[in-house]
N, C-alpha and C positions, 0 to 999 in steps of 0.2 A: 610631501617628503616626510620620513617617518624622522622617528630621534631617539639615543639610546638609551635605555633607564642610568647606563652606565657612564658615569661623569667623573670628573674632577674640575675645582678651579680653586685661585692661590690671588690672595689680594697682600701687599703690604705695605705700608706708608709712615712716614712718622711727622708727626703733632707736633709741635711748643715738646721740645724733647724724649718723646713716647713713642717707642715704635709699636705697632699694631698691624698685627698678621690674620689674616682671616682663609681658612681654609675648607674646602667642602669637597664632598666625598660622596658617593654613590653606587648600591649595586641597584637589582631589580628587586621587585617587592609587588604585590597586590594593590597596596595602599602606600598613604605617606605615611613614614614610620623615621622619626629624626629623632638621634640623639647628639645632643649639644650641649658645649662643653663652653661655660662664658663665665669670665674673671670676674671677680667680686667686685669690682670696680663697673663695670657694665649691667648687673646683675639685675636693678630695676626696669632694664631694657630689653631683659631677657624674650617677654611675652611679644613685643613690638616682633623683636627679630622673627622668634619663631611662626608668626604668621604673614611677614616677607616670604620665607621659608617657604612656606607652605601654599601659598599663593602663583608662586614661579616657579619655583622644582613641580608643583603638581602629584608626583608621584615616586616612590623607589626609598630603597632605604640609607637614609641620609647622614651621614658623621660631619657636625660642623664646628671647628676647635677657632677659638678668638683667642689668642694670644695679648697680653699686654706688658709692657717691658719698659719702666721709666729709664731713659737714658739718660737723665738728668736727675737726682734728686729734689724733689719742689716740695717735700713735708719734711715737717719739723719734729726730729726725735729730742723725746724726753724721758730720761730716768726716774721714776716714781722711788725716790730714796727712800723715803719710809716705810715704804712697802717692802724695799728691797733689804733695809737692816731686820724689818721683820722676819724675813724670811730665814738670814744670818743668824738671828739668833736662835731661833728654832730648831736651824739646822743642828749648831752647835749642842744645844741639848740633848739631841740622838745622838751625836757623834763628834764629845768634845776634843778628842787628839787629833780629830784632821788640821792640817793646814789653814792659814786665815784666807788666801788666795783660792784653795779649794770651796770656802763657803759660798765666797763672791761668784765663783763659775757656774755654780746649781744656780743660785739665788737670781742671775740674769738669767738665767732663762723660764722660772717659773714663771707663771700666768701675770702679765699686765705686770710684768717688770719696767720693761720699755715702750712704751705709747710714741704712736706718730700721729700727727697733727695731718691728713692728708688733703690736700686740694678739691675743691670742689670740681666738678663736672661741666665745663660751660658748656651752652648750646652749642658753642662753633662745634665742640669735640664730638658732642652728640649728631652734630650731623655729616659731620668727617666719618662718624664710625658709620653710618646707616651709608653714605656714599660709597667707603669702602669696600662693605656687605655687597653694592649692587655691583661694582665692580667684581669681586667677585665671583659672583653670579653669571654676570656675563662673562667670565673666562669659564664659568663651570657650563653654560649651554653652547658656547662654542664648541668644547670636547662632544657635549652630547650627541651635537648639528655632524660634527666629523665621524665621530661615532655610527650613526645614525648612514649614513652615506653608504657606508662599506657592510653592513647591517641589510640595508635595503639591495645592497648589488647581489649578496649572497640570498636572500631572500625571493628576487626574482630568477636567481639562475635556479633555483630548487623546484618553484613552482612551474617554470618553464619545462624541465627535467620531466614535471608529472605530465604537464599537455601531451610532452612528446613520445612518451610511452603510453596514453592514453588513444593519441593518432593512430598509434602501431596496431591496437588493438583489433581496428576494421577489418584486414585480410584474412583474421581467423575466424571471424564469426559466421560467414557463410559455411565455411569450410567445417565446422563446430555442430553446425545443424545437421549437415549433411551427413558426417560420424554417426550422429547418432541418430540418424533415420535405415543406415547401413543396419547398423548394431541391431536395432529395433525388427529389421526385414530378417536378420539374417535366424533372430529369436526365433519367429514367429516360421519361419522356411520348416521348421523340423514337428508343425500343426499341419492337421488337413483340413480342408473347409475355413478355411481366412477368411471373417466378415470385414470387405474390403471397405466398407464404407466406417466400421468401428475402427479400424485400422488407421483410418487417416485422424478420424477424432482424436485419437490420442496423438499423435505426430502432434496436431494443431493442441493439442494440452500441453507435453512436451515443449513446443517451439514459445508458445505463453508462459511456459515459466522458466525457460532458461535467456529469454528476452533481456536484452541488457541497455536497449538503446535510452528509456528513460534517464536509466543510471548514468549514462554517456553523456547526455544533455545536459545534465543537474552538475553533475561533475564539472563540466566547461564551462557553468554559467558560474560556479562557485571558486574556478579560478580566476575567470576574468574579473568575477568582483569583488575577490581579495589583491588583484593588483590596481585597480579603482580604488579602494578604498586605502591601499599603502599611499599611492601616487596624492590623494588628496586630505588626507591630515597626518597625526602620528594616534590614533586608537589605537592600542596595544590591546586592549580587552575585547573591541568588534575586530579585529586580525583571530583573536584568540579561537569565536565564536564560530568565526568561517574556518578558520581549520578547521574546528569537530564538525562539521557539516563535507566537507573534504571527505576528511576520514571514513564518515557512513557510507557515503558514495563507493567509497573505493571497497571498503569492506565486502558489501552489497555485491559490487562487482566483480569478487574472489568468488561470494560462495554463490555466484549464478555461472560464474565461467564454466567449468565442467571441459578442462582444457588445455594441458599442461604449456602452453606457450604465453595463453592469458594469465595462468597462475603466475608464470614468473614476471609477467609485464607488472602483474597486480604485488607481487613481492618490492619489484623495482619501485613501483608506486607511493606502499608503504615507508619503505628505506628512506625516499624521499620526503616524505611527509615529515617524519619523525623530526629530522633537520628543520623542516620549517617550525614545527611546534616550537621546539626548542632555542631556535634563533627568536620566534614573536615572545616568547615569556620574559624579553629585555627589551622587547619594542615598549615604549613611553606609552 
């Protein structure tokens, strides 16, 4: 069963007063290609995460935002006074008529006015957060597994589409030969002296090169083993490979028809294909 590049999942929990949200995102992509977005507070855990990440998602392009939110205050603010009359007076040197209260208002907020004392990191949190991450996870491959379902239904009805206008193609091939052995007699009627034995050489040239039944063969073995190969993992890249092998086939089998009932089966063919291409380039 295939699976979609396209995901989402939503983890949230909170800690000894800390809520923490973890969220992941996915479109299709070639490669893993993640960007993440993780609180300075988590920040030495960054590389752990992202090779989680990369391990499990596998492939697609990834948006993964960690949230963190003390709901309790656990650090201790402190005013750097000295720092902070520093500032005040300074101020006032540029600009002695402002207000005393106006000084006060710049001066907290310049740089390392106010320091917090922040809590350390324990293991427990550290493994609450990696918990978290896999829950997540696992609500982001459940979408893809759903994903991935409805993906695969469209997927087979497309390729299915190609067999059955591929079938259809049988009743004009005889009929196809025969055109143009007419066509070929009807040329040659307004000659005198017809070398009949040259005459059929070329029919049997002719019928050698407007032969389509290889293409027929290769084509059906290349559908049936792009629904083999859906049915038994999620390759997104070998689905990829069997379409362009799809596509030659059918091509091939446009510019051998010579036929206007195959060209449009082979139109239909195309139209079909196109759908699968572009449904597989979000197969995982």
């Amino acid at each position: 069963m295939i699976l979609s590049m396209t995901g989402f999942g939503r983890a949230e929990e909170n800690f000894d007063g800390k809520k923490i949200t973890i969220e992941l995102k996915s479109l299709n992509s070639k490669n893993f290609d993640l960007n993440i977005k993780v609180p300075q507070r988590y920040k030495e855990k960054e590389f752990e995460i992202r090779k989680i990440l990369n391990d499990k998602i596998i492939r697609g392009k990834v948006d993964c935002y960690i949230n963190y939110e003390a709901q309790i205050e656990n650090s201790a603010v402190k005013i750097n006074q000295e720092l902070v009359k520093n500032y005040i007076s300074q101020l006032e040197e540029i600009s002695p008529n402002a207000p005393d209260f106006e000084y006060l208002k710049m001066a907290i907020r310049m740089p390392e006015a106010i320091s917090r004392n922040r809590d350390e990191i324990s293991e427990d949190e550290v493994n609450f957060l990696f918990q978290l991450l896999n829950n997540a996870i696992e609500n982001f491959q459940e979408f893809r597994t759903t994903e991935g379902k409805v993906l695969q239904t469209e997927l087979t009805k497309n390729i299915l589409k190609i067999e059955e206008n591929l079938a259809k193609v049988i009743p004009f091939e005889e009929e196809r030969l025969d055109a143009v052995k007419e066509r070929y007699k009807k040329t040659l009627s307004d000659f005198e002296n017809i070398d009949e034995t040259r005459f059929y050489q070329e029919m049997a040239y002719y019928s050698e090169k407007l032969d389509i039944a290889e293409e027929k063969v290769r084509l059906a073995q290349h559908l049936k083993y792009y629904l083999e190969v859906m049915n038994e993992d999620t390759n997104g890249k070998k689905l990829g490979f069997i379409g362009q092998e799809i596509g030659r086939e059918i091509n091939t089998l446009g510019s051998k028809a010579n036929h206007s009932e195959i060209q449009k089966l082979v139109v239909e063919m195309k139209d079909d294909l196109e759908k699968v291409k572009e449904q597989t380039l979000n197969v995982l």
